[in-house]
C-alpha positions, 0 to 999 in steps of 0.5 A, a space after each residue: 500500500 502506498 503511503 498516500 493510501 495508508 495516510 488516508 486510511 488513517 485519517 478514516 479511522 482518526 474521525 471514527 475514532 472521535 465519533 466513537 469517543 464523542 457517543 461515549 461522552 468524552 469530545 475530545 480535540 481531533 489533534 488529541 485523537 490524531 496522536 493517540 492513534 499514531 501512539 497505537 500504531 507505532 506501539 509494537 506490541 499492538 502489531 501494526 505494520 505500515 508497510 502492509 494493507 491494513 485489514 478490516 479487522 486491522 483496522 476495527 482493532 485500531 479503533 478500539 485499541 485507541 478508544 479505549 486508551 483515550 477513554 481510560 482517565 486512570 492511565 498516566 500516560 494519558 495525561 501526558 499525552 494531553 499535556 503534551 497535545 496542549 503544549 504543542 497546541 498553545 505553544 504559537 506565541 514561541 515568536 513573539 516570545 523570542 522577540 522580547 527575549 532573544 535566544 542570544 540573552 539567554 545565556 546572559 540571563 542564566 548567569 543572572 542572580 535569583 533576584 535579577 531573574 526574578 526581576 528580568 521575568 517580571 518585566 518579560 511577564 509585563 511586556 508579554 502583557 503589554 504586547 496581548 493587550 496591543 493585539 487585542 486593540 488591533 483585533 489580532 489576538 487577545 480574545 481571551 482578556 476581558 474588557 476590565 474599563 468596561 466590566 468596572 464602569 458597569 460593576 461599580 455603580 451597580 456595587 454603588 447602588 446596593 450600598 446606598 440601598 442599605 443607606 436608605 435603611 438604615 437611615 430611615 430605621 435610625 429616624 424611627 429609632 430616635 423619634 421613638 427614643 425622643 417621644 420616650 422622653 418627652 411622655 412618661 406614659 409611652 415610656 412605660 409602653 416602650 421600656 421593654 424594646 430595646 430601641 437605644 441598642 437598636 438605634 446604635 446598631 444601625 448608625 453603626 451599620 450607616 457609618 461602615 457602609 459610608 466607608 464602603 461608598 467613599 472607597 467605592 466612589 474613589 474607585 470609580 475615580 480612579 478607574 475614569 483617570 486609568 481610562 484617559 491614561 490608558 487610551 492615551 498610552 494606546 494611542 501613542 503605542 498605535 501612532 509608534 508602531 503603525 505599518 512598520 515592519 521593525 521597531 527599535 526595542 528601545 522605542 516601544 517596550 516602554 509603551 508595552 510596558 506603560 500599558 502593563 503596569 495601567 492593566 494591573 491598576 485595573 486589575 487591582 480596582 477588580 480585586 478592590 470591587 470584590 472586596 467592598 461588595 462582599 463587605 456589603 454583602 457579609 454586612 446585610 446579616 448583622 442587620 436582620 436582628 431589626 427585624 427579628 425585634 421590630 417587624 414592619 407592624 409593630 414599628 407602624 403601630 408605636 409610631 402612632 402619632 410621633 413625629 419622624 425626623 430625618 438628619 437632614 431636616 434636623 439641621 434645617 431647622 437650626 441653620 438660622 442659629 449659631 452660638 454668640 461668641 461674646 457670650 464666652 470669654 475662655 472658650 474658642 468657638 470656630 465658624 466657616 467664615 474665619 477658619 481655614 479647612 472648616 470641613 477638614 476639621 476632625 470632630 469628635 464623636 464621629 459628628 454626633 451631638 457632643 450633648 445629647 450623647 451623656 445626657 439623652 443617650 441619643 446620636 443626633 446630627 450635629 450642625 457645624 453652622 451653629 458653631 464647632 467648640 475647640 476644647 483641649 485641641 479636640 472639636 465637638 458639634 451640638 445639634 441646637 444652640 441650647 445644647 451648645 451652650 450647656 456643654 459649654 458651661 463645663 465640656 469635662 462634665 459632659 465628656 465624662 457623661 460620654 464616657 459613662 454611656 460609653 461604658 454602659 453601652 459598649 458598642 458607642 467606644 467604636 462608634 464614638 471613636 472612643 477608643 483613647 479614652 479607654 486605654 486601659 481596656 485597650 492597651 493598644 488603641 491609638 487616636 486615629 483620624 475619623 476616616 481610618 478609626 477602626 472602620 477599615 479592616 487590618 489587611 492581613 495575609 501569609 507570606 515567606 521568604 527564601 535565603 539563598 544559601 551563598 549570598 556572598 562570594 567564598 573567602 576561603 584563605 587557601 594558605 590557612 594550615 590547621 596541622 601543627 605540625 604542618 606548621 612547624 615543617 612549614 617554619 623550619 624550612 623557612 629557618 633553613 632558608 635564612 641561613 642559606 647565601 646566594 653567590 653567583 659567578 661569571 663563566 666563559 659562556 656568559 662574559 660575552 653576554 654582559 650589557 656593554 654600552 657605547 657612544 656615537 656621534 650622529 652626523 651634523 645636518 649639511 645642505 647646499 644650494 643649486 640654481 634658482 628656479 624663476 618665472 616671468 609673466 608674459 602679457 595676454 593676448 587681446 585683440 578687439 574686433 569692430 564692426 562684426 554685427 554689421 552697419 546700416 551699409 551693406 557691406 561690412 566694414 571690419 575694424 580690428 584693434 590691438 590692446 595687448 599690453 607692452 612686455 615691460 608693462 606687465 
């Protein structure tokens, strides 16, 4: 059978071989078959032989032989039949690899130290990545990378929507919550019908719940600025990549890697906004449970009916109602009182108790907005804000008083220490706590993950001293043999062999310069012929009359 016939039969068999595996549940690439049949054949225990006719039994035996090694998944071997299908499959980009490091590097880079190769790899995993990504902008590869800018412009306000989502709630509970606790108050007898549930812990709950889902908006806002500034980067740096590049056929790798890597380093920036998005979502996500207890104690019902007849606030028109108010300087001779008109950075000011009312805290145990426009009093270095401007003045009156008050509501409801960014005043219950700012007091969790090192063994090069001696014995021959040769003389002696061979040294007389002078060489000018001939162009006669006029210069002129 000639090899054409063989080869055609082998493709037959190749495509039962697929059909075969395929009804048994197992599609398998058709290079995967292709190479497990010619393993089959070239196996001699099998008993194939190419050279000869294939017979139907030959080849119904082939087939099962091939099916049945590509359908047992026990075998080792295989797996490495796979893996070597896949590597040879995926292996394409070898010519792009060789361009950003060349086979001639590559001893160079063997002699390299381990971080140095550690280094050199990094920038060829960005490079690669720089080039991908080149290729998925020209639609010449890269279909597998996904589209991070676009993916994030639409994750990150659906992430945003579901934390201001939870906003709403809880600040719609907080207001239910703080009416209630003021109608509480302000009536004894709906005191006595209140006093069992438990609204100051739930009051707490949900500022609390509020005041980590403002972190995960404000990281979730930056995010959205950060990724809008890498888009504008990135299409720039594109941009210039196209405009370098273009229909060239060769580029100075000094020109474009830098590009190449410009856009790798703006990728894992994008990358890493992914990761960040994650994060905050799952936080949003985790955090919906510790919220479920408002539930479990106040169901929509029961909420309805204790707020019969009270009044519900919102923050907001808690501080519209005292935007016309503010504290009279005048009034207070040792106090130091701050305004928006005459203090800098008036909205960077740090206020105390994470912007609650410095007053209603001790006092009602309630967390009422404060109003900065009322006036922010400066206390020992330290700002509070007050919800009314009768508040103001009371804790002015004696701020240590009413700091301690806060203290004690502290201590009888824990939760407020973290809440109230109370911490330094409990140090003795945490020996560790650190007055922080108001956007890092322990809302943020600590990042913390495992990690190693490796030493290598040799970091230096050897100092072996080759000449050290531990044999004492060694050392005394060594130091005899040296006594011997201080004793010994050196003489030497002329022989007849060696007298002519003496450095002898002469004196001459180098000859003096002598020139002589012969004939002269002279030269004369002699005057140039010119001769001026009239009448050439003819006259109003017709007959030309030609006139011819000698100026050359005499010899003695010249």
């Amino acid at each position: 059978m000639s090899g054409e016939l063989t080869e055609s039969v082998i493709k037959g068999i190749i495509r039962k071989v697929g059909l075969e595996c395929a009804a048994r549940g197992q599609t398998l690439s058709e290079t995967l078959v292709a190479f497990m049949v010619r393993a089959v054949v070239l196996d001699p225990r099998n008993g194939f032989n190419m050279d000869q006719i294939l017979t139907e039994k030959d080849v119904q035996d082939l087939i099962q032989l091939s099916v049945t090694r590509l359908l047992d998944t026990t075998n080792p071997s295989l797996s490495t039949i796979k893996m070597q299908v896949y590597f040879d499959m995926n292996y394409a980009n070898r010519a792009a690899l060789q361009s950003v490091f060349p086979q001639t590097e590559m001893t160079a880079f063997i002699s390299l130290s381990k971080k140095e190769k550690e280094q050199q790899l990094k920038n060829l995993a960005m490079l690669v990545t720089g080039i991908r990504l080149y290729n998925k902008e020209c639609r010449k590869g890269g279909r597998s990378i996904d589209d991070l800018p676009a993916i994030l412009n639409e994750a990150i306000p659906s992430a945003t929507q579901t934390v201001d989502e939870g906003l709403n709630t809880c600040h719609m509970l907080a207001h239910k919550y703080t009416a209630l606790l003021e109608s509480m108050q302000e009536d004894s007898h709906r005191y006595m019908q209140l006093s069992s549930f438990k609204l100051k812990e739930a009051l707490f709950n949900v500022r609390q719940y509020e005041a980590f889902l403002c972190i995960l908006m404000s990281d979730a806002i930056t995010s959205a600025q950060e990724v809008e500034t890498l888009s504008v980067q990135f299409a720039a740096a594109m941009m210039q990549l196209k405009n370098t590049v273009q229909d060239k056929i060769s580029i100075d790798s000094k020109e474009v890697f830098p590009l190449f890597l410009e856009l790798s380093k703006l990728w894992t920036s994008f990358q890493d906004e992914m990761l960040l998005l994650s994060f905050l979502t799952s936080m949003t996500s985790s955090l919906q449970q510790f919220l479920e207890i408002q539930s479990q104690l106040f169901p929509e019902e029961v909420l309805t009916s204790l707020l019969e007849g009270v009044t519900v606030k919102s923050d907001e028109e808690r501080i519209r109602e005292t935007m016309g108010t503010r504290v009279n300087v005048s009034d207070f001779k040792n106090q130091e009182w701050l305004f928006p008109e005459t203090t800098d950075n008036f909205d960077q000011l740090l206020i105390q108790y994470h912007g609650f009312c410095a007053h209603a805290i001790g006092v009602k145990g309630l967390t009422l907005p404060g109003n900065p426009a009322i006036g922010i009093l400066k206390h020992k270095a330290k700002c509070y804000v007050f919800s009314s401007k009768e508040a103001a003045y009371t804790f002015a009156q004696d701020p240590d008083k009413f700091i301690q008050l806060n203290v004690e509501k502290a201590k009888e409801y824990a939760e407020l220490i973290q809440l109230l960014e109370l911490r330094h005043q409990f140090e003795y219950f945490f020996p560790h706590a650190q007055a922080r700012t108001a956007d890092k007091c322990l809302m943020k969790p600590t990042a913390k993950c495992d990690s190693s090192t490796q030493t290598d063994t040799h970091i230096l090069p050897p100092t072996i001293v080759r000449s050290y001696e531990w044999n004492e014995w060694e050392l005394r021959r060594k130091a005899i043999k040296l006594a011997n040769l201080r004793r010994k003389l050196t003489h030497s002696m002329q022989t007849d062999l060696s007298h002519m061979k003496r450095e002898n040294f002469t004196q001459v007389y180098l000859p003096k310069g002598v020139g002589t002078q012969t004939k002269r060489d002279n030269s004369s000018n002699v005057p140039r012929p010119q001769i001026f001939l009239k009448g050439l162009r003819g006259q109003s006669s017709p007959t030309t009359h030609m006139v011819k006029v000698d100026l050359t210069r005499a010899v003695d002129e010249t």
